[in-house]
C-alpha positions in Angstrom: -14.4 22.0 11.2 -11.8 23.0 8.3 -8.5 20.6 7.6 -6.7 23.1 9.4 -8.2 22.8 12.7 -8.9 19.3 12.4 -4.7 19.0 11.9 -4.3 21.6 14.3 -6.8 19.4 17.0 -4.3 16.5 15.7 -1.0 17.7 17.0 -2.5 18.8 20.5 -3.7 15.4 20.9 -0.4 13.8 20.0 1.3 16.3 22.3 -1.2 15.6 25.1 -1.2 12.0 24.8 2.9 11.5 24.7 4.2 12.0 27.7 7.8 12.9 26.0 6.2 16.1 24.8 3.9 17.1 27.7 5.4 20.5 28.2 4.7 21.5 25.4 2.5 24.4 24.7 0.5 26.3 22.0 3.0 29.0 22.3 6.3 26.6 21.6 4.4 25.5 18.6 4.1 29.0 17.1 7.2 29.6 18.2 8.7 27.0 15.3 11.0 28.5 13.1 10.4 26.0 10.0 13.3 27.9 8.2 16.1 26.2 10.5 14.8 23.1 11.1 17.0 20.2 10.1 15.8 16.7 9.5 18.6 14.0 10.5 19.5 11.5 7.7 16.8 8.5 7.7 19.2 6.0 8.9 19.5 7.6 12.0 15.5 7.7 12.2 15.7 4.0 11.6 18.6 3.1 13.9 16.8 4.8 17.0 12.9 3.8 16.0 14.7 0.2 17.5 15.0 1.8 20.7 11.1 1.4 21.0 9.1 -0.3 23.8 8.0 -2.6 20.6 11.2 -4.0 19.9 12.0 -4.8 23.7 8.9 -6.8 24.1 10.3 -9.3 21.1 13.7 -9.4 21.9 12.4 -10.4 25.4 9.9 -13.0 24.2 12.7 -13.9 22.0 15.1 -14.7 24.8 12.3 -16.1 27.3 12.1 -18.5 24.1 15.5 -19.1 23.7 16.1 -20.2 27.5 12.6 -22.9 26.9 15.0 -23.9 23.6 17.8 -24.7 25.8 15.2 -26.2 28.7 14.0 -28.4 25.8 17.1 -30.3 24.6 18.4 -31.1 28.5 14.4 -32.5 28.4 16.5 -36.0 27.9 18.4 -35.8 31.3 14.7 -36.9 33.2 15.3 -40.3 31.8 18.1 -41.1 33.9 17.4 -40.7 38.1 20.3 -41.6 40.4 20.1 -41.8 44.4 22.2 -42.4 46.9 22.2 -42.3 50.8 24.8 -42.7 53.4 24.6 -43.9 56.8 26.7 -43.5 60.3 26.8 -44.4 63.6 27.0 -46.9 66.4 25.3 -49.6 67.4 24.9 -51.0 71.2 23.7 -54.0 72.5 23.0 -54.2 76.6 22.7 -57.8 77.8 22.3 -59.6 81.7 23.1 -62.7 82.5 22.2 -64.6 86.2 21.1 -68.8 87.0 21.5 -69.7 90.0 25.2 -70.6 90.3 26.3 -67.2 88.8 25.4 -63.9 90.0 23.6 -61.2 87.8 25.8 -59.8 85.4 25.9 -56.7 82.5 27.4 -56.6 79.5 27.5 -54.4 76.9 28.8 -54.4 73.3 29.2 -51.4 70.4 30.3 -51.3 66.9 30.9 -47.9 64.5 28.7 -48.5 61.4 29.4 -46.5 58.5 27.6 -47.3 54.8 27.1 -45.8 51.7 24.0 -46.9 49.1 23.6 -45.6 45.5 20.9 -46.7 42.9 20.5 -45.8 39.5 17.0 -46.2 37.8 16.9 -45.4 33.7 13.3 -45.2 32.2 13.1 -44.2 28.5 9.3 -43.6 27.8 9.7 -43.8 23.8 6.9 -41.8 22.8 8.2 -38.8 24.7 11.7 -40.0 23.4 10.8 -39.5 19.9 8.8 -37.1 20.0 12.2 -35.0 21.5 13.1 -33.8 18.0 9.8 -32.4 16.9 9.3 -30.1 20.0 13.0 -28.8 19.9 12.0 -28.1 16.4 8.2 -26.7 17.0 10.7 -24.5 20.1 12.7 -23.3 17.2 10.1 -22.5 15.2 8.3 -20.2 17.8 11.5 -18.2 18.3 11.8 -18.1 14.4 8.2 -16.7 14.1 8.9 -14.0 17.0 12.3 -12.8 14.8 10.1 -12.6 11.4 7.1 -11.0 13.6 10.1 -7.9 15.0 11.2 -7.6 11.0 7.8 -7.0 9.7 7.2 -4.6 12.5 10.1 -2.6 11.8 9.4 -2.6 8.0 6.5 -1.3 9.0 7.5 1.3 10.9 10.1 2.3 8.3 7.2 2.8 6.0 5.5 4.9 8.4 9.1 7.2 9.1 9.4 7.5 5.2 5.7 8.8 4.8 5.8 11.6 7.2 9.9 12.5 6.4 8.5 12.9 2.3 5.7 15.1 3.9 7.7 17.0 5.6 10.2 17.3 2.9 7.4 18.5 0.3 5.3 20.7 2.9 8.9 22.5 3.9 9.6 23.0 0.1 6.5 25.2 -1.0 6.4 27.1 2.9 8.5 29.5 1.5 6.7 30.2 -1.7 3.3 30.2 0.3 4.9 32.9 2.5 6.1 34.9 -0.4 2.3 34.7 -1.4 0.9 35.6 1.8 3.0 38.8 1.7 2.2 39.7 -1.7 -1.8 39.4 -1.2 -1.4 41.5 2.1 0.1 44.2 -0.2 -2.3 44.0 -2.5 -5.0 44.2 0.0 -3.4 47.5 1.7 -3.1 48.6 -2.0 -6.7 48.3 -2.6 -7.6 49.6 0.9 -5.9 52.8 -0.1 -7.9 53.0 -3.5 -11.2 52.2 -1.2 -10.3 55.2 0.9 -9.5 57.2 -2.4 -12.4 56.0 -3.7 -11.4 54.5 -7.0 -11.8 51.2 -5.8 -15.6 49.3 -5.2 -16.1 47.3 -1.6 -16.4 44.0 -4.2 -12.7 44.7 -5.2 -11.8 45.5 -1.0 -13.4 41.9 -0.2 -11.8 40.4 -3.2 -8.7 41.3 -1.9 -9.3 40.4 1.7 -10.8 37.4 0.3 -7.2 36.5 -1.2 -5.3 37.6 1.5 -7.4 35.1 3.7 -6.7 32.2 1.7 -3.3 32.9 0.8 -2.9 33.1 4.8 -4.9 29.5 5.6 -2.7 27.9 3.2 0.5 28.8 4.9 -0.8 28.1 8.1 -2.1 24.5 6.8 1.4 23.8 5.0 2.9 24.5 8.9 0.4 22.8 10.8 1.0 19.8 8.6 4.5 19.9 8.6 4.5 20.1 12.7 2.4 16.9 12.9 4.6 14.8 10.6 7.9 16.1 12.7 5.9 15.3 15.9 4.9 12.0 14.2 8.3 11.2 13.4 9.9 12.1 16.6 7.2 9.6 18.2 7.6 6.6 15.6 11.7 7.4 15.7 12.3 8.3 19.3 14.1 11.2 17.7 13.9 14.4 19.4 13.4 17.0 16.1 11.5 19.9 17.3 10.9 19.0 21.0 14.5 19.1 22.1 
């Protein structure tokens, strides 16, 4: 398989596999007109490459840390348990009384009761006392590691954004000189093709010609397939719609 294709093979994977660029087809790729696209500045490509799924994830984990911080240094609040209870109603008592000089009597006596307990119970176990600082810290630590962990991702991926936006850049800057020379060897091909016919050319100098022709063409076509799979590359590392929009 020659670099072209195997480029070629490339950017119809990446189209196939991003769901952003689904519709897209052969035909829109052809359709490129390299001489009017515009590359936005790389700060932009670096502000919106934070708008990826990546970064969410740790500025989630960062905040689910952040709430186990806070969890963590209220930890001291389970030493101290109060309790309390309150109570009301009444109480009855139903008594009889009879002997045998005084008939069988009732009586029957009631009181409101109202009352209010409270307890307080304090229980300091000291390992898990000192030991307080040193997870708030190890907590702070974790959240600190997740920060760094984002940072070095995103350098990273400004790195990647660079590479292809310098390819691009290079690839765009010798397009137009590998067109001039695909137009020029076509001229000398239909140059030599007339000679052939005339007969003052050989068939060695005919495929010569062709030859050149062929090249001169493959090269162009490599310089646009690579520049399409950096923009495509940098549209999915920088959630920057480029040539898809």
């Amino acid at each position: 398989m020659s670099t072209m294709k195997k480029i070629l093979f490339l950017i119809l994977f990446i189209v196939v596999q991003h769901r952003c660029y689904s519709q897209f087809t052969v035909e829109m790729l052809e359709a490129i007109d390299y001489t009017k696209v515009g590359l936005p500045p790389l700060e932009e490509l670096f502000e919106n490459a934070k708008k990826s799924p990546s970064v969410e994830m740790f500025v989630s984990r960062m905040a689910e840390q952040d709430n186990l911080l806070k969890t963590e240094k209220r930890s001291w609040l389970k030493y101290f348990k109060v309790g309390g209870s309150w109570q009301y109603g009444n109480i009855g008592v139903n008594s009889m009384f009879t002997d045998q000089y005084t008939p069988l009597f009732y009586q029957y006596s009631g009181a409101v009761q109202n009352s209010f307990f409270t307890n307080a119970v304090v229980a300091i176990p000291f390992d898990d006392l000192f030991d307080r600082g040193n997870r708030v810290k190890r907590q702070k630590m974790q959240r600190r590691s997740t920060e760094l962990e984002m940072e070095k991702w995103f350098d990273e991926q400004k790195i990647r954004i660079v590479d292809s936006y310098v390819k691009v850049i290079n690839a765009m800057s010798v397009l137009k000189k590998k067109m001039e020379n695909v137009t020029l060897t076509a001229a000398q091909l239909e140059m030599v093709q007339g000679d052939f016919a005339n007969g003052h050319a050989s068939i060695a100098d005919l495929n010569a010609a062709k030859k050149m022709e062929l090249e001169a063409y493959e090269a162009y076509r490599l310089t646009q397939t690579t520049i399409t799979s950096e923009l495509l590359h940098l549209e999915i590392l920088s959630k920057t719609k480029i040539i898809s929009k």
